[in-house]
BANUVO-694448 format. One line per field, with one value per residue (C-alpha): x, y, z. Coordinates in nm, 2 decimals, padded with zeros to 4 digits. Layout:
BEGIN
px = (X / ...) .
py = (Y / ...) .
pz = (Z / ...) .
# end
This chain:
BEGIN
px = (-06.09 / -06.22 / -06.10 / -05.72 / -05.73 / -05.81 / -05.55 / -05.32 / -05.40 / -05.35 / -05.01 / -04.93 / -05.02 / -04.83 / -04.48 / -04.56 / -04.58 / -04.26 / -04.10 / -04.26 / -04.11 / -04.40 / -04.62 / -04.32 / -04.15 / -03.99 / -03.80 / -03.45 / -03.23 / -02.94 / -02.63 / -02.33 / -01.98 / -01.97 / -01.61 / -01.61 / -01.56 / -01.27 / -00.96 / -00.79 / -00.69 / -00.59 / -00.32 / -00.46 / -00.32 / -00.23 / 00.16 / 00.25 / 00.58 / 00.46 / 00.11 / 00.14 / 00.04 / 00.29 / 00.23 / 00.41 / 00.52 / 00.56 / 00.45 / 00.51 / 00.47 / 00.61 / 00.55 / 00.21 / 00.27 / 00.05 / 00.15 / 00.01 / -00.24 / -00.26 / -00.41 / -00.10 / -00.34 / -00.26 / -00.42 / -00.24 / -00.41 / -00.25 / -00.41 / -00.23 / -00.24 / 00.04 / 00.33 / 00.38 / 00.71 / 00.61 / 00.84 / 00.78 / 01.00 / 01.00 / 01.28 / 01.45 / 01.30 / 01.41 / 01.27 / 01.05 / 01.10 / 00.79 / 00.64 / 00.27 / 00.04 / -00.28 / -00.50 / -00.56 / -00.94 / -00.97 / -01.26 / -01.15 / -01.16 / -01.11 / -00.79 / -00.45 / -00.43 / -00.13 / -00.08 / 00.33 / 00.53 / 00.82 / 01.13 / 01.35 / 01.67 / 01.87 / 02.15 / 02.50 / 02.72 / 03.07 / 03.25 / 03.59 / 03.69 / 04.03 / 04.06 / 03.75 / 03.42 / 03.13 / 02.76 / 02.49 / 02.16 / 01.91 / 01.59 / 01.47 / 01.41 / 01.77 / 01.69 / 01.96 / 02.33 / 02.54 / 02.92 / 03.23 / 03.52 / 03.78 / 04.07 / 03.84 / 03.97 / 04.24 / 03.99 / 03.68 / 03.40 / 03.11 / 02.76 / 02.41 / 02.20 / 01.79 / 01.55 / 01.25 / 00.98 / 01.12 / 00.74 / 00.61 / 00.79 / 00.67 / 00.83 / 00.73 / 01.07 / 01.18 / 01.09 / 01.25 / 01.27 / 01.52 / 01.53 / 01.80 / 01.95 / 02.31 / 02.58 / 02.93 / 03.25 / 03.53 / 03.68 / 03.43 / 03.39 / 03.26 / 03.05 / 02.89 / 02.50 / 02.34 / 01.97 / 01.81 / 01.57 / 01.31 / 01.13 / 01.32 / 01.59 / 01.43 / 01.17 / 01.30 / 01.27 / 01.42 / 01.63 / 01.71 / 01.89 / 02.03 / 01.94 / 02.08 / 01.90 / 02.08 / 01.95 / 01.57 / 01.62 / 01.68 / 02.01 / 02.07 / 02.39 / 02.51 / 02.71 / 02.62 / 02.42 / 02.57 / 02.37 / 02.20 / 02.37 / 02.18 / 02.35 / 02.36 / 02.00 / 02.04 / 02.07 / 02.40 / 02.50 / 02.78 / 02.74 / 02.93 / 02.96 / 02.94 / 02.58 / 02.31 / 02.00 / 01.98 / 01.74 / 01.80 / 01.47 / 01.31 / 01.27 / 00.88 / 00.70 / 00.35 / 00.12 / -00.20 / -00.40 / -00.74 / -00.91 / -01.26 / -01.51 / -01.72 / -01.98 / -01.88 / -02.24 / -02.38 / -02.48 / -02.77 / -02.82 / -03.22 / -03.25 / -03.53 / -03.81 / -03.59 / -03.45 / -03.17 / -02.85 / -02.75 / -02.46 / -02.33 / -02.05 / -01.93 / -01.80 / -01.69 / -01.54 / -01.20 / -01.10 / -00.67 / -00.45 / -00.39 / -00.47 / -00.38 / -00.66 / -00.46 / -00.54 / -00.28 / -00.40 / -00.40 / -00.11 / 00.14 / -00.03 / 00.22 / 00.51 / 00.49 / 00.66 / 00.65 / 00.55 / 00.28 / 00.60 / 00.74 / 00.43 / 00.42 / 00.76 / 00.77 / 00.40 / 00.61 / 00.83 / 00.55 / 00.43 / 00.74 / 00.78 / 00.46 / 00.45 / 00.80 / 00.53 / 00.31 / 00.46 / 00.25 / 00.21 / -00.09 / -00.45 / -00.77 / -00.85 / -01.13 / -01.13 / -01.33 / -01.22 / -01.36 / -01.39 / -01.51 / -01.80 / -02.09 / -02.26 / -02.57 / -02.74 / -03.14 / -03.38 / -03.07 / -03.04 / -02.66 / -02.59 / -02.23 / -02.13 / -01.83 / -01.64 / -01.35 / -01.10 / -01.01 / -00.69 / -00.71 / -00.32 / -00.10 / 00.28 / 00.49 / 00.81 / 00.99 / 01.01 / 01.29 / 01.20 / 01.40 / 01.67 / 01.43 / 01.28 / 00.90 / 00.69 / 00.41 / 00.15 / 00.06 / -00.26 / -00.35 / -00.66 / -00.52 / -00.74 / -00.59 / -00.80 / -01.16 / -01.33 / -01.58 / -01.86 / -02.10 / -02.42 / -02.68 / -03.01 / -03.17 / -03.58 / -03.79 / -03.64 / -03.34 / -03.49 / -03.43 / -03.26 / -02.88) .
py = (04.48 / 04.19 / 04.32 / 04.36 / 03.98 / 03.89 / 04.05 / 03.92 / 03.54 / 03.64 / 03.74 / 03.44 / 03.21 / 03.37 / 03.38 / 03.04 / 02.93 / 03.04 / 02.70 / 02.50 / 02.57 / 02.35 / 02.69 / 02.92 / 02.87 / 03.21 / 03.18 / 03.04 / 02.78 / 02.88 / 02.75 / 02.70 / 02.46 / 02.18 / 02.14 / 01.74 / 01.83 / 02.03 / 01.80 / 01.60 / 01.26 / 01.07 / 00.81 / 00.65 / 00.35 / 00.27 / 00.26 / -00.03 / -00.17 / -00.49 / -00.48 / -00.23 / 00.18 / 00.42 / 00.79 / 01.09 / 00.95 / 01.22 / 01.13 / 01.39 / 01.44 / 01.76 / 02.01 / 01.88 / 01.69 / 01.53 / 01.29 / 00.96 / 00.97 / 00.77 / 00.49 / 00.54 / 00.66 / 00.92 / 01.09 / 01.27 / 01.49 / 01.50 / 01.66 / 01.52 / 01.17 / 00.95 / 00.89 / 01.05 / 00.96 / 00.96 / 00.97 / 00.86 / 00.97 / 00.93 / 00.97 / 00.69 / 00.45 / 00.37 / 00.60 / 00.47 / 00.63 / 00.47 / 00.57 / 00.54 / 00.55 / 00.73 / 00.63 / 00.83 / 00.69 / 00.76 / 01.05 / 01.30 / 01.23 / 00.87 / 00.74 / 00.47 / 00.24 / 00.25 / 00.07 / 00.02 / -00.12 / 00.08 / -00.03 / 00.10 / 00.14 / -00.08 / 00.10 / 00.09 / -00.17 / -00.18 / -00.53 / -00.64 / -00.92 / -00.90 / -01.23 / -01.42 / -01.45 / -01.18 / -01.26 / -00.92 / -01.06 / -00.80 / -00.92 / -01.03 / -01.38 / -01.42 / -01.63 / -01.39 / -01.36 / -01.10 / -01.24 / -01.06 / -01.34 / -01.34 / -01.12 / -00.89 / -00.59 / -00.55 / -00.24 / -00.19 / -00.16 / 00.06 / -00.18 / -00.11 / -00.36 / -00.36 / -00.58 / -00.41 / -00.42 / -00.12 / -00.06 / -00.24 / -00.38 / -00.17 / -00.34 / -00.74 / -00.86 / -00.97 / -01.03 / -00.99 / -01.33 / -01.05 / -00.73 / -00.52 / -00.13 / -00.22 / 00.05 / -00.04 / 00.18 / 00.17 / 00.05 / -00.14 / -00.54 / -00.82 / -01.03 / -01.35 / -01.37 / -01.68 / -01.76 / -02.01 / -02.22 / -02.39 / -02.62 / -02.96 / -02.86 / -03.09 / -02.81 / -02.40 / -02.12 / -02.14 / -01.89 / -01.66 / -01.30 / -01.03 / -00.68 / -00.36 / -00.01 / 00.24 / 00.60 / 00.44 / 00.13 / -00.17 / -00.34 / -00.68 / -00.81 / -01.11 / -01.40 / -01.32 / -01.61 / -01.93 / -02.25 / -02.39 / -02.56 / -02.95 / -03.02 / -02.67 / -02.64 / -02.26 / -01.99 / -01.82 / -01.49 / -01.24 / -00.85 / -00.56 / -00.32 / 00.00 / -00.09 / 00.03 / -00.14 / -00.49 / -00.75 / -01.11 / -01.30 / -01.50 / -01.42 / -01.32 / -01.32 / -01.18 / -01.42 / -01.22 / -00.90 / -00.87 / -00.57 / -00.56 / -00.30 / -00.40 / -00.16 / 00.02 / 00.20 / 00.52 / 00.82 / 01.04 / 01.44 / 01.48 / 01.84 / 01.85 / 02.07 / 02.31 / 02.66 / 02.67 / 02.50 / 02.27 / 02.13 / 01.79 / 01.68 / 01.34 / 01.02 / 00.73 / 00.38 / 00.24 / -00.08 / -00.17 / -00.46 / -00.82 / -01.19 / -01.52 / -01.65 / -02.00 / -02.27 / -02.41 / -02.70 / -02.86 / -02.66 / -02.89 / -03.20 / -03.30 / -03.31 / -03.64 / -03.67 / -03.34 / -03.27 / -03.01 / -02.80 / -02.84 / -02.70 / -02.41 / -02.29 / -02.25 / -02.05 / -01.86 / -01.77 / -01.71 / -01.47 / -01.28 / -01.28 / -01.13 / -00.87 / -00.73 / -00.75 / -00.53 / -00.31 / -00.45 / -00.77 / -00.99 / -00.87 / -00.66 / -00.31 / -00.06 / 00.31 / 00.58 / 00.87 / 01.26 / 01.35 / 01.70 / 01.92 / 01.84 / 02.12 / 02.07 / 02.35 / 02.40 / 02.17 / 01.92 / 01.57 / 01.44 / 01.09 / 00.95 / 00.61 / 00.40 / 00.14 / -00.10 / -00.15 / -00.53 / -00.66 / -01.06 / -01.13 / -01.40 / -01.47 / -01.73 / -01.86 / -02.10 / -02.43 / -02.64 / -03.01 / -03.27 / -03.06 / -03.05 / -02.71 / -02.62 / -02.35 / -02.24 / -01.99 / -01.79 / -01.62 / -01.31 / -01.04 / -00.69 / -00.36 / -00.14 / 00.19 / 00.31 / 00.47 / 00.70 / 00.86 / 01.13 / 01.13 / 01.45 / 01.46 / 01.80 / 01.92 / 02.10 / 02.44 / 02.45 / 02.41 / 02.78 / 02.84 / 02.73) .
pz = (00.89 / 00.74 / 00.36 / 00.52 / 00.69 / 00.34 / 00.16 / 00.45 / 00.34 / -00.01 / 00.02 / 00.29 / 00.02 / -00.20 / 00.00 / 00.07 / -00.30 / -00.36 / -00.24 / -00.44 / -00.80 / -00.94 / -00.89 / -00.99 / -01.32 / -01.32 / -01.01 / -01.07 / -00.85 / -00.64 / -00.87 / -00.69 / -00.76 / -00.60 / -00.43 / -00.45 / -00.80 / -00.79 / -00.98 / -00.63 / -00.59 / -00.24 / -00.15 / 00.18 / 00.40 / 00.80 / 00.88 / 01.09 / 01.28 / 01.27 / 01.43 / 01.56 / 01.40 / 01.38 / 01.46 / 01.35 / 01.02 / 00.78 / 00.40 / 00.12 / -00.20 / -00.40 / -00.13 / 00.01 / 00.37 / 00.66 / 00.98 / 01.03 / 01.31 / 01.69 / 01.46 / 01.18 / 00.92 / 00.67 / 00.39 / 00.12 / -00.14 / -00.50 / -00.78 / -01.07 / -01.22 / -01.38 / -01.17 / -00.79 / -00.55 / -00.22 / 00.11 / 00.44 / 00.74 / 01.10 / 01.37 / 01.41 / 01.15 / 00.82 / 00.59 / 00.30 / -00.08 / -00.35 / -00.67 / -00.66 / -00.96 / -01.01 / -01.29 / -01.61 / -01.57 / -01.20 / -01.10 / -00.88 / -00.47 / -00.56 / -00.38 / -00.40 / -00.13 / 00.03 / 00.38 / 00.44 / 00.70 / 00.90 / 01.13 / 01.36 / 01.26 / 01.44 / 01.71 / 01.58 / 01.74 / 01.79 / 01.68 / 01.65 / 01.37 / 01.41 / 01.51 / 01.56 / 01.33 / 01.42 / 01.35 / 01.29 / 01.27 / 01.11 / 01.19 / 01.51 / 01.42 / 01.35 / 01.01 / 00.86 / 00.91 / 00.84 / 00.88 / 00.93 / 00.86 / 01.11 / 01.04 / 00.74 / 00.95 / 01.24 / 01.38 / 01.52 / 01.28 / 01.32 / 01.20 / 01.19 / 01.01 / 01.03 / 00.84 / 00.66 / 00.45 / 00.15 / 00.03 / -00.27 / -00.56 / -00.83 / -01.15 / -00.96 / -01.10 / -00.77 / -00.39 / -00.06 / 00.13 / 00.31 / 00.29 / 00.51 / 00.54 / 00.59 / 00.75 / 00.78 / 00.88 / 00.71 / 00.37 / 00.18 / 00.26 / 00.15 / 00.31 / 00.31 / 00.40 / 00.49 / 00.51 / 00.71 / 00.56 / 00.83 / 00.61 / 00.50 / 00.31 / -00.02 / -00.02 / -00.07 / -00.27 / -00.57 / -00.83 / -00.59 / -00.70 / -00.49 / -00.52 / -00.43 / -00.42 / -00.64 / -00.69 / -00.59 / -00.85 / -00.78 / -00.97 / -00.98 / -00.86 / -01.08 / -00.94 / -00.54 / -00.48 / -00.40 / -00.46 / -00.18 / 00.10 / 00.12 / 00.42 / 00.60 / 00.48 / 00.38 / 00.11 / 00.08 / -00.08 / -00.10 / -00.05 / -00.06 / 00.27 / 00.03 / -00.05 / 00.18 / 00.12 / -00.02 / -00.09 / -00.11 / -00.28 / -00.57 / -00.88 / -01.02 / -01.32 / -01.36 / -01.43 / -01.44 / -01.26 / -01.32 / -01.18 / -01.06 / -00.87 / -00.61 / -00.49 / -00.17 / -00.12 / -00.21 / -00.08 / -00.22 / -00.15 / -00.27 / -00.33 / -00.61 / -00.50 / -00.33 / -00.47 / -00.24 / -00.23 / 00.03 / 00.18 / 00.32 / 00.44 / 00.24 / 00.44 / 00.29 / 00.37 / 00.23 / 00.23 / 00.18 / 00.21 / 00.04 / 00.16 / -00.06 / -00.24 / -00.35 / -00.16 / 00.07 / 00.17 / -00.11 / -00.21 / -00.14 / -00.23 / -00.53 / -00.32 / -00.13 / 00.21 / 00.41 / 00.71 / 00.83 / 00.98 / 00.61 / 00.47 / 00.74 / 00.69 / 00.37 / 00.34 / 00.59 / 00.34 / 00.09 / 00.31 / 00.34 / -00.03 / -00.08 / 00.22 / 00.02 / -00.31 / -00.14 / 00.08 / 00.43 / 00.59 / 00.49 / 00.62 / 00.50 / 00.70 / 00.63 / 00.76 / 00.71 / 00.44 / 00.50 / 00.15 / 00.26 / 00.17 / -00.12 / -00.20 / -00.43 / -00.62 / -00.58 / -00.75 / -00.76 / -00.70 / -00.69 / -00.65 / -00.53 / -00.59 / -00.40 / -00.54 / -00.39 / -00.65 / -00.62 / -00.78 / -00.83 / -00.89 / -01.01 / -00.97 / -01.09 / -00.89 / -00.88 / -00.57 / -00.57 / -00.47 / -00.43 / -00.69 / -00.91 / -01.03 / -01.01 / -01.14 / -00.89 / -00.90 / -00.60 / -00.59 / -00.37 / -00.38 / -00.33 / -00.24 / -00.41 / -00.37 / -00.42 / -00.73 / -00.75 / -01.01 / -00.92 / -01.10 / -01.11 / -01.14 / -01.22 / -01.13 / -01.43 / -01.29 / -01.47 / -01.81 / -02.00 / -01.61 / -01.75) .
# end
């Protein structure tokens, strides 16, 4: 009896050695794949009508598709770099067409910012010109006038006209101080525009070009604009009815973009020691959106005379110029990203790193003060996505074991 209780502890032992591979070199680690591996990128962002999320949005790409959530955010899994054009559609809103980048250097599961704004389109109104002037204002604010002359038709003509943010000017050669979907009945018409400008009229935006959306490019439409009206205090233009979508805004040049990484955490899966693999689910945070970096207080400072209103309208405008840069209004949002299952083989250590791509940018427009013309610099920090390495470690059990 005593004899079998000690070949019992013998062989206890011995079972029980066999999770330590330190006592074991001839038992191998379980090898498996590890999915977070497997060749996917994401483009990530919040849809927003105003400040508000949108649900229900459908973004595509090629013949992959997911819906915004309560909260308006989506995540949309590519797996190819260069070049992807993405849709966004919703019932009733203007839908949004824009070409989104990935990396040639990016690591698989790392991910595009994208947060966007979407508008109702606008009901279609009825008006009649025949014989006096009718005023469509776009946008709520009713800084932008749409005018049908009196007498341009001797019917009733069918309009819809909605301002809207058209996602983010890719090639930066201009910016929406307006930017409208425009649907007129009839023959085509053209159409004076005026834009009211808030500060004092010594101080506005200047160079100014209107733009119309052809085939997803924007095409520059040469002699639209009219100088600025000094004693109206406002920016007018001419368009044609047969375009849809047109965008009425100053002139950019790229100054500079200098892209960082800032470290965005870690998360470690400590495995050595153990034959079997083992699996995690992988969270991570994202952060998106812009804010100006310049400093406006003292932006101002070399043009003597205005007012604090002065100085308000007019970052207004920057604002609005830069919103039409990027796609979404100014502000800085994190979320969380399900980047799905980690599995680690046995005696494994795997290491995954996080990090914020930051985008430090620099535009150059151009103020008109007092008639004369000034080059400014606007500065802004864009999130623009999140990188992210993963590093292995492997335990004395795999040597000879590969």
């Amino acid at each position: 009896m005593k004899f079998k209780k000690i070949i019992m502890a013998i062989i206890s032992v011995l079972v029980a050695g066999m999770g330590f591979i330190s006592c074991s070199r001839g038992y191998r680690p379980e090898i498996v794949n590890n999915p977070l591996e497997e060749e996917v990128y994401y483009i990530i962002g919040q849809i927003k009508e105003g400040n508000s999320p949108v649900e229900g949005v459908v973004v595509s790409f090629s013949d992959t598709q997911v819906e915004t959530s309560h909260e308006g955010w989506y995540q949309l899994p590519v797996n190819q770099k260069g070049k992807c054009t993405v849709s966004y559609m919703k019932e009733g809103y203007i839908p949004i067409t824009t070409t989104v980048s990935i990396p040639e250097e990016m690591q698989t599961r790392s991910s595009v910012a994208l947060p966007l704004q979407m508008a109702k389109k606008n009901p279609v109104v009825t008006i009649d010109p025949s014989r006096d002037t009718v005023i469509v204002y776009p946008g709520a604010d009713k800084l932008t006038s749409i005018i049908f002359p009196a007498g341009i038709s001797d019917q009733p003509i069918d309009v819809s006209a909605t301002e809207f943010i058209n996602g983010p000017m890719v090639d930066l050669e201009h910016a929406g101080l307006v930017t409208f979907d425009l649907e007129v009945s009839g023959p085509e018409k053209t159409l004076p525009v005026e834009i009211i400008n808030q500060a004092n009229s010594l101080l506005h935006v200047g160079q100014l070009v209107h733009c119309v959306e052809v085939d997803g490019q924007w095409k520059e439409m040469a002699g639209t604009i009219g100088t600025f009206n000094w004693l109206r205090n406002i920016h007018e233009a001419t368009i044609q009815s047969s375009y849809a979508i047109h965008s009425i805004g100053p002139k950019l040049e790229v100054d500079t973009i200098l892209t960082s990484f800032e470290s965005a955490g870690e998360v470690v899966i400590d495995n050595l020691g153990s034959l079997f693999a083992k699996e995690v689910e992988i969270m991570s945070k994202q952060k998106m959106g812009w804010e100006i970096t310049s400093d406006m207080d003292s932006y101002y400072s070399i043009f003597p005379g205005l007012t604090d209103s002065d100085c308000k309208y007019t970052t207004q405008s920057l604002y609005k110029v830069l919103a039409s840069v990027n796609g979404s209004l100014a502000g800085v949002s994190e979320t969380d990203v399900p980047l799905g299952i980690a599995k680690v083989s046995g005696d494994t250590k795997m290491t995954i790193k996080f990090f914020t791509r930051v985008d430090d940018v620099s535009l150059q427009y151009i103020l008109m003060f007092q008639g004369i013309w000034d080059t400014k610099q606007i500065k802004y920090k864009r999130y623009s996505g999140m990188n992210i390495e993963i590093d292995y470690q492997y335990g004395s059990s795999h040597i000879g074991n590969q």
